[in-house]
C-alpha positions in Angstrom: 32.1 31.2 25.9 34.4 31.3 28.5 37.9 33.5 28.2 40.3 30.0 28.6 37.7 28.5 25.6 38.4 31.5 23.4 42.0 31.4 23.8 42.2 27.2 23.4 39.7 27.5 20.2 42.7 28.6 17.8 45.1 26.3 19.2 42.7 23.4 19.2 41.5 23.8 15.7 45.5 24.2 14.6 46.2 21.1 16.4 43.5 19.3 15.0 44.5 20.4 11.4 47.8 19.3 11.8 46.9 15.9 13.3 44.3 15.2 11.0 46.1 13.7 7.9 47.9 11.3 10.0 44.4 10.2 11.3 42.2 7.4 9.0 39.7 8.5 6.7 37.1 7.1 8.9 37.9 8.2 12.3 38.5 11.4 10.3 35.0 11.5 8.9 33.6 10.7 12.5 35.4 13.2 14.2 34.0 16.0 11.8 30.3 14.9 12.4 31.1 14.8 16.2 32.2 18.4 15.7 29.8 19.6 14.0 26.9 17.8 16.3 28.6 19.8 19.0 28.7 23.1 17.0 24.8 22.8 16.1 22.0 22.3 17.9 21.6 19.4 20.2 18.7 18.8 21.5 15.3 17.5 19.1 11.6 16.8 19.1 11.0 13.4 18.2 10.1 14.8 14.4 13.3 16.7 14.3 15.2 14.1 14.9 13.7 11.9 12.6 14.4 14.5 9.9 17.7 15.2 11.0 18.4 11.2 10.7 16.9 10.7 7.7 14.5 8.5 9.7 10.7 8.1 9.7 8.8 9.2 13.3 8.3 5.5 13.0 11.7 4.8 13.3 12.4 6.6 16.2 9.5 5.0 18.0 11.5 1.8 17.4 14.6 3.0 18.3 13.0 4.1 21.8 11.6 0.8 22.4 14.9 -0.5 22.1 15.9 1.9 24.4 17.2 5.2 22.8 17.5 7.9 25.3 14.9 10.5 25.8 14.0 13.2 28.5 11.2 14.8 29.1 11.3 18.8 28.3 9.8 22.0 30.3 6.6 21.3 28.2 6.5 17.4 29.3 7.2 15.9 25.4 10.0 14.0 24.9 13.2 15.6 23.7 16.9 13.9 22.3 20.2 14.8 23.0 21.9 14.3 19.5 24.9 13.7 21.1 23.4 10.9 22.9 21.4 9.3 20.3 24.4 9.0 18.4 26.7 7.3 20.7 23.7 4.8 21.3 23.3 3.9 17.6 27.0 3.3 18.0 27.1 1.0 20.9 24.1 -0.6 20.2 24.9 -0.7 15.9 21.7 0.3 14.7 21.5 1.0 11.3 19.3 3.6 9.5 15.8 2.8 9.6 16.7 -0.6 11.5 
């Protein structure tokens, strides 16, 4: 982490805690699960992924035919950016397991 990002972490995180209340319960409730994403890892196997969203393998192969984002890793299997997955179940409203 860069020197700027160290100094901006404390100031960000106060800001955020005084902003929060004033923010809805579920933009609130978003916002921490974006955080958190971020904070964790990222990037999954197509069986990590499924576990991470409480999803059969299955699943995922369905969500991919429908066009959820993938890349190919060093190795040549597929990996997902969790950051990406999520915003595509977003704009594309998929539902758990749908």
């Amino acid at each position: 982490m860069s020197t700027i990002e160290e100094a901006l972490k404390p100031l960000f995180s106060q800001w955020l805690e005084e902003i929060k209340p004033e923010l809805k319960e579920e933009v609130r409730q978003e916002l921490q699960l974006d955080i958190e994403a971020k904070a964790q890892q990222t990037l999954f196997n197509q069986t990590q992924l499924a576990r991470n969203q409480n999803v059969s393998v299955e699943t995922i192969r369905k969500w991919r035919k429908k066009g959820l984002p993938s890349e190919p890793s060093v190795t040549g299997s597929l990996q997902f950016d969790l950051n990406k997955v999520n915003q595509w179940k977003k704009e594309n409203n998929v539902l758990k397991g749908a």
